[in-house]
Phi, psi and omega in degrees: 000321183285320174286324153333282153309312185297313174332281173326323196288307174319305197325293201292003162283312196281341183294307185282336179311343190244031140282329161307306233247296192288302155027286186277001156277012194269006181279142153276328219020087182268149194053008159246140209265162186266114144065058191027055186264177179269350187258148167315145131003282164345285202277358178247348160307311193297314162272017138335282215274296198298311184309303199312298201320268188317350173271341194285325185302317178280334166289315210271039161261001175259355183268321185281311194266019175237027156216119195226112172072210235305140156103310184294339176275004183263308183304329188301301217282359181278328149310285172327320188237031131267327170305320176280336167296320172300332174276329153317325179277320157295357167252003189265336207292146140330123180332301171299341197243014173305320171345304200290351181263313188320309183307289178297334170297322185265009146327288176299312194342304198286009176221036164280301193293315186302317158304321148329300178312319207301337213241019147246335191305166172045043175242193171249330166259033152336291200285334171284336194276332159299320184317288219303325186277338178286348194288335132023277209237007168270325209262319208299286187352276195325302210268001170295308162303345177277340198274330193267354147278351190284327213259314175292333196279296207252303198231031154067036189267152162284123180318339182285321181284315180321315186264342173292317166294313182310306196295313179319313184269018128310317206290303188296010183263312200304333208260321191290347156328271161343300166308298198305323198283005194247352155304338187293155199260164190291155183311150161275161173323282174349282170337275162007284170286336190264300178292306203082174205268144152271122151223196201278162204226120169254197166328292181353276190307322202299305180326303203298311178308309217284327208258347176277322169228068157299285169337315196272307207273348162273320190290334187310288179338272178289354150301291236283324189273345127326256182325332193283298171356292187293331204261352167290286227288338206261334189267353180250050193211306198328313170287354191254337161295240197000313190304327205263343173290312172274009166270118176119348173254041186030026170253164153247130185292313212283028178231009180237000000 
């Protein structure tokens, strides 16, 4: 029962966190250029978006592994709803400088998963309650892009407007998540003895962990950052692949 919930509570934190994050790729923008450049719109959000993200990744080994207990469900939603202020700010921003609200969205983003992790880790149903939690981020992408065409589709929102709308009607899923997962209680004495103790991390310690599994935590590095790359670019391409796979065949995908 206790993983079953914590699972579920995480699943549904990190599901809604990529209403914040994905959204504006479910937009084509077609035919506007990054400052009448050769590149798409499209492609200076995405790397936009990719930069904040990987620098919020590096904020957060001094931010994540030095809040431990009290305080991470306040940071999770203060983080959120800096992300939403960036979309907001991406729908209002002058066509050309929207990049810099992206750019600002995926700061805070990139230390949303690790905060999460904090309030599964060092348990003895750890390796199930990550599963649970990685399943997450298989299922959100998509259907977060289904909600921000249901809304450009059904209810006339402007590609512009569309992520910033999505992340709102998301955000009352994101605080009872948040809530809920922040009930769980601290590893037991088992946990503990089984795991070892999570605690806060300063400068010190991070170097020492680092100069002890360096080897292991750069081959992690560059896999991971390979694989995150392929799997941004395939998730923010993905309907303009489709559009162009089904052109010409009198179907429209985006209604099957």
């Amino acid at each position: 029962a206790f993983a079953l919930y914590a699972a579920t509570a995480a699943f549904c934190t990190y599901f809604c966190m990529y209403a914040f994050r994905k959204p504006f790729a479910a937009g084509t923008y077609d035919g506007l250029l990054f400052f009448g450049t050769e590149v798409e719109l499209k492609t200076a959000f995405a790397l936009s978006q990719l930069i904040g993200y990987t620098l919020s990744k590096y904020l957060g080994i001094k931010v994540n592994s030095e809040r431990v207990g009290e305080g991470r469900a306040r940071l999770l939603i203060q983080l959120i709803l800096a992300a939403l202020a960036a979309l907001l700010l991406f729908a209002v921003l002058p066509t050309q400088w929207k990049w810099l609200a992206i750019f600002a969205n995926g700061l805070p983003l990139g230390m949303v998963w690790g905060l999460v992790v904090s309030f599964l880790e060092g348990r003895r149903t750890s390796d199930v309650l990550m599963a649970g939690l990685c399943c997450s981020f298989i299922l959100a992408s998509g259907m977060v892009k289904d909600v921000g065409k249901w809304l450009m589709n059904s209810h006339g929102v402007s590609e512009f407007w569309m992520p910033v709308a999505t992340g709102t009607l998301f955000l009352p899923g994101f605080l009872m998540s948040v809530w809920l997962l922040n009930q769980l209680p601290s590893p037991s004495e088992e946990d503990i003895e089984d795991r070892s103790k999570r605690s806060a991390m300063d400068s010190a310690a991070r170097w020492a962990f680092f100069r002890q599994f360096a080897g292991g935590l750069l081959l992690l590095l560059v896999a991971y950052t390979a694989l995150s790359a392929f799997r941004e670019f395939r998730d923010v391409y993905q309907a303009d692949l489709f559009r162009e796979l089904y052109a010409g065949s009198g179907s429209n995908w985006e209604n099957e």
